[in-house]
N, C-alpha and C positions, 0 to 999 in steps of 0.2 A: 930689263933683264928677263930673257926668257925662262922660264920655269924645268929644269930637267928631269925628273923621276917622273914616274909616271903613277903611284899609285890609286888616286882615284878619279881615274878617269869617269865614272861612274858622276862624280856628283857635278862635273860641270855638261857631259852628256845629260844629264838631267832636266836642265834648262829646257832644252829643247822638247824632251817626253815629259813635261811637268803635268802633263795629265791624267798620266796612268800613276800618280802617286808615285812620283823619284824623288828627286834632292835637289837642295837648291838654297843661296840666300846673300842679303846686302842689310848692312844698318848706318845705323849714327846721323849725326847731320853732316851728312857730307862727308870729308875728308877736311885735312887739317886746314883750318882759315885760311884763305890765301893771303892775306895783311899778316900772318906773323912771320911768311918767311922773309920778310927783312926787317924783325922783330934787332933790335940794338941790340949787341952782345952784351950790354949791361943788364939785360932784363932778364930774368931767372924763373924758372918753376915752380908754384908754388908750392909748397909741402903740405907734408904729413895735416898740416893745421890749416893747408889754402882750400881750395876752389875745389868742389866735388860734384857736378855736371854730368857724369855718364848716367849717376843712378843712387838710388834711395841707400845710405848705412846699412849695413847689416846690424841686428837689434838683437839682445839677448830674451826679449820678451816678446812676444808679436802683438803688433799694434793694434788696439779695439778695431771692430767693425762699424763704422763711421756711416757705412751707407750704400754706393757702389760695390764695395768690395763684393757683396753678396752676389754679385752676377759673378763673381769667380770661384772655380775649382780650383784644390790642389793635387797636380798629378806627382806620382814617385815613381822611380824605377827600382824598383827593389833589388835588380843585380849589382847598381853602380850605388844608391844612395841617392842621388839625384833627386833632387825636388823639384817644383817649381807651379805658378798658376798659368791658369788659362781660363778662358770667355769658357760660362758655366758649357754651354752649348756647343764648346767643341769637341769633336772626335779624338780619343788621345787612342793611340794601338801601340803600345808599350808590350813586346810578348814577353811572357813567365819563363819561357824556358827556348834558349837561341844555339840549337848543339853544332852551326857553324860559328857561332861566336858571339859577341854583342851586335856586330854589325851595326845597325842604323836604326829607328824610331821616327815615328811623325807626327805631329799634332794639324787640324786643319778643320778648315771652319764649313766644312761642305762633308757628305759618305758617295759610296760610290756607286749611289743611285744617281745623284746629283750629278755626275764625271759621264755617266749612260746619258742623261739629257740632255750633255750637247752636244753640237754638232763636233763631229773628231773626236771629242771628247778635252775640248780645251775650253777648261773651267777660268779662267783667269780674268778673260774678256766679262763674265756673269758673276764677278765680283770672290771668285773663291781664292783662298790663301792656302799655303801649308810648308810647315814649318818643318824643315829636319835635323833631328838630333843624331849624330855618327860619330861612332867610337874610331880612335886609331889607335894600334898599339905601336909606339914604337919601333919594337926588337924585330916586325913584322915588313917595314919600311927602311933596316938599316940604319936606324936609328942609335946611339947610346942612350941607355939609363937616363933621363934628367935634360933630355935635348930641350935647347930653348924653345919657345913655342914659335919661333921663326924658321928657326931652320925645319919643323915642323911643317909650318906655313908653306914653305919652299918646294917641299913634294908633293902637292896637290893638284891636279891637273895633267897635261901633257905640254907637249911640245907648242902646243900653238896656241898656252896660253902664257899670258906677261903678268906678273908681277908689276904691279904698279907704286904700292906702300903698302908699309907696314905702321904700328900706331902701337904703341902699348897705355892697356885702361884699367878701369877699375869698374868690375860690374858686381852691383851688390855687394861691394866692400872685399872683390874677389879680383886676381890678377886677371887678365887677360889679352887676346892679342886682337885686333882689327884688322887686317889686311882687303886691301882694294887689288882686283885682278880683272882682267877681261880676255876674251874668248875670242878664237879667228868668228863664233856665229852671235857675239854677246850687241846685244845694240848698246848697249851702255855697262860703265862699269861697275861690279861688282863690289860689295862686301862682305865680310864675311868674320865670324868670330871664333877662335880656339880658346879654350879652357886648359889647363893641367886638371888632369885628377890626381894622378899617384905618378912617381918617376917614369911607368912605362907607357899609361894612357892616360889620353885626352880626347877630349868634346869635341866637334867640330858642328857650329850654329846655323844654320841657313833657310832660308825663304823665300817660295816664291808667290808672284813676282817679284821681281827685284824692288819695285818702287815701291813696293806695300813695308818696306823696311822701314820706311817714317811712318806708318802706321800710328797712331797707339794702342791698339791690341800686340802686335807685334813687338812695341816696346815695352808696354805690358811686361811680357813673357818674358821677354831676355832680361830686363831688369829685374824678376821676381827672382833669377835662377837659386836655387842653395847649391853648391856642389860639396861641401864640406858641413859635420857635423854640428861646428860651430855657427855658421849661418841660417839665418832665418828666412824662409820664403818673406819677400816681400809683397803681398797682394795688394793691387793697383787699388788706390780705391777713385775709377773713373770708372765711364758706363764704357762697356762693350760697344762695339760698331755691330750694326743689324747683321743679321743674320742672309744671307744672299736668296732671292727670290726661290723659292721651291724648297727651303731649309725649315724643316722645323726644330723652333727653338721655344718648348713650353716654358725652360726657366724663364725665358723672359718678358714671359705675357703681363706681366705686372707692370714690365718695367714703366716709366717714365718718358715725357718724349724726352730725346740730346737735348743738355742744352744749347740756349742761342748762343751760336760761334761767331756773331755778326760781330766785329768789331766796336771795341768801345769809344764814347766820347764823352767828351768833355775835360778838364784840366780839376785838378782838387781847390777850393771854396777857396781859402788863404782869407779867412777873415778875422784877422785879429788873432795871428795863434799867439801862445805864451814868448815869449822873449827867453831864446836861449833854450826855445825846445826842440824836440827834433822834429814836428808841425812846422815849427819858423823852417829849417832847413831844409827841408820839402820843398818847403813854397819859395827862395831862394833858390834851388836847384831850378825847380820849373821854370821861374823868370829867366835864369841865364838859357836854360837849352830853349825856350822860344824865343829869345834874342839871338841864339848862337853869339854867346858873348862866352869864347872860350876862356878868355885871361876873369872872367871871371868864376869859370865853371872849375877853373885850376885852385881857386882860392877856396873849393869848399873840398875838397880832394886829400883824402889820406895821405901821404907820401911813405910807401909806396903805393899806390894805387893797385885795386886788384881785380884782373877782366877775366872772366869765363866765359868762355866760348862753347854755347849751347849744343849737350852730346858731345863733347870734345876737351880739350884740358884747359886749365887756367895757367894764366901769369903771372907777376907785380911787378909794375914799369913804374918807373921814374915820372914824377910828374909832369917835366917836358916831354919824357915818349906817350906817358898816356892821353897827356891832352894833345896832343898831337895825332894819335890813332884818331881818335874823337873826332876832330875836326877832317881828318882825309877820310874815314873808312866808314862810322856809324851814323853819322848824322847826316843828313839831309840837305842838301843846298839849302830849300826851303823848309825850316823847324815850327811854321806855322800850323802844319797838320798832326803835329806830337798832342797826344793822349796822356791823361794821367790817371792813375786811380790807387785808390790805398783799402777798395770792396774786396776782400776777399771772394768774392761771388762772381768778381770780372776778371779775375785770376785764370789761364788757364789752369786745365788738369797739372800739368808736368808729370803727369804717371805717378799722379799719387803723393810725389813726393814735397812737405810742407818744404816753402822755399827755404825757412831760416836753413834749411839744413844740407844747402850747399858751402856750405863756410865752414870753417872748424870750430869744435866746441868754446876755442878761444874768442871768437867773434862773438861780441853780445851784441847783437842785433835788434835795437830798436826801433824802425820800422821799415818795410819792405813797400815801392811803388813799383806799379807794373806801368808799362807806358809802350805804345807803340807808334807807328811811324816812323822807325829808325832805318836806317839805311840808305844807301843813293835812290833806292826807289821805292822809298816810304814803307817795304812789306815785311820789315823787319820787327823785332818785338825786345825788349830789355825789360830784364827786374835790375830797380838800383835799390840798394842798399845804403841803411843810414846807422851808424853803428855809436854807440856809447862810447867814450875813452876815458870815462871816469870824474867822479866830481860835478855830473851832471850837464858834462861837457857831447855835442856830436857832432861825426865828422861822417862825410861822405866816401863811407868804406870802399865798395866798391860795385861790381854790374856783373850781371851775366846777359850778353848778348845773341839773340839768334835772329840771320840776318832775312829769315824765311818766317819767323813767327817761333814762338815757343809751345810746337803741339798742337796747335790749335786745330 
């Protein structure tokens, strides 16, 4: 579907001038799993109480400072309310007073001495990012009061760009929309996010490069956003990406080296756990997925089984659909290079966000294993979940899978 209005032509022209500081952006992992679209009509969306994968709760208290977090700022727009973090050392140019309107905003990880030193002046290649934030008002675009954020979506761009999908999320415990688009001059496609503010305006997220969208500075950002009173910024608490060569960045002369992102090894110890604990069922689970012994990987399985698909939404399939995904989609021919660990230390980041708290408060979650090696070409990464069902009883709740690694 080609796109017909034209009004901001501006932010997909941007692409191309992304270095005189325009507009631009893509996120999520990807686009929606290709294994669910011939997901069984019996399988449903998990609710209110399932699988929450885009991003961290919004919290009525903000969460200690743990450690990273300190490499981040909180920036606000004082026109809109608008909050959100950013890597201490970025440039945010939010203006005080806009008397052609809110127009646009940008945050980025470079000034524009750094845009003068290179050549053309195309910062992207020398590792710079920048993020923009732009208002749209409805009434301004022929809009009604309270347009979806799709049809919204729909007038962005010109003639010669497509509409690829659309996605409805939840960022920061906030609606939102994802839409994927490409351009007659885009090398690859696009994402992008809208927000509601108030019935007549909304946010419009973007970034370039486009591929710095898996970032985690980048997710960072969009996952911290507040756009209402009642949310709380979420600040990441992972470390910042350096700073790009000729940048200075004194917050972070302290910092730390990254940690090592080298993939982990080895399987968990299984020596003698208690009988009937959730240790034993760990180390059962482990056994069956390095046997790829599905019919037995089904018997330690919740019914309904519940899969999250990393930056993307969750499910609850049926124990034959899910051990069935399992066996076509996540696993391995060969499950003799699967990883296990229960170190929170070998964990990645996930932007901050402690794992138990992609499941709903109904989930009592007694222990989380991170394991990698998943997928047809081993580069994928899974947290599974082992959850309490009462009386001292556990059961193999359920996964969030990313088939690219979670972050890392």
């Amino acid at each position: 579907m080609v796109i017909k209005k034209t009004y901001l032509v501006m932010f997909y022209i941007a692409f191309g001038l992304a270095a005189s500081g325009c507009t631009q952006f893509q996120l999520g992992i990807e686009t929606q799993p290709p294994w669910t679209e011939t997901a069984e009509p019996e399988n449903t969306p998990v609710g209110d109480e399932g699988i929450t994968v885009t991003g961290p709760e919004a919290t009525e208290t903000p969460q200690p400072d743990p450690g990273f977090a300190a490499y981040w700022s909180e920036a606000i727009d004082d026109r809109t309310g608008i909050r959100f973090a950013v890597p201490c050392f970025w440039e945010v140019q939010i203006p005080t007073l806009d008397p052609s309107g809110l127009g646009a905003f940008f945050v980025r990880n470079y000034d524009e001495a750094f845009v003068l030193s290179q050549p053309r002046g195309i910062v992207w290649d020398a590792g710079g990012i920048k993020i923009d934030f732009i208002y749209i008002q409805g009434s301004l675009i022929g809009l009604p009061s309270g347009a979806a954020l799709a049809d919204v979506a729909g007038t962005l761009g010109d003639a010669s760009t497509e509409m690829l999908s659309t996605e409805e999320v939840m960022i920061n415990g906030q609606e939102a929309l994802r839409f994927t688009s490409q351009g007659t001059f885009d090398e690859s496609p696009r994402q992008s996010y809208l927000f509601r503010l108030d019935g007549d305006l909304y946010l419009l997220f973007g970034v370039n490069p486009g591929e710095e969208v898996q970032s985690t500075d980048v997710q960072g950002i969009l996952n911290s956003i507040a756009i209402t009173i009642e949310a709380s910024v979420q600040i990441p608490d992972v470390l910042p990406s350096p700073a790009p060569e000729g940048i200075s960045a004194p917050c972070l002369k302290d910092m730390e080296t990254q940690p090592d992102t080298e993939s982990i090894s080895g399987i968990l110890p299984c020596v003698d756990p208690a009988a009937g604990s959730a240790e034993e069922l760990a180390c059962q689970m482990q056994g069956a997925l390095l046997a790829r012994d599905i019919e037995a990987l089904r018997s330690l399985m919740r019914d309904p089984f519940a899969i999250g698909y990393w930056q993307s939404e969750g499910v609850e399939r049926s124990l034959a659909a899910a051990s069935a995904e399992l066996d076509a989609h996540h696993l391995p021919a060969d499950t003799s290079g699967l990883t296990f660990t229960t170190d929170r230390s070998q964990f990645p980041p996930l932007f901050g966000m402690p794992p138990e708290n992609m499941f709903g408060p109904d989930v009592d979650v007694a222990l989380v294993i991170y394991s990698e090696g998943w997928a047809e070409d081993s580069l994928g990464a899974a947290l599974l979940y082992i959850a309490e069902t009462g009386a001292g009883s556990y059961t193999w709740h359920g996964m969030v899978i990313g088939p690219i690694g979670l972050d890392r």
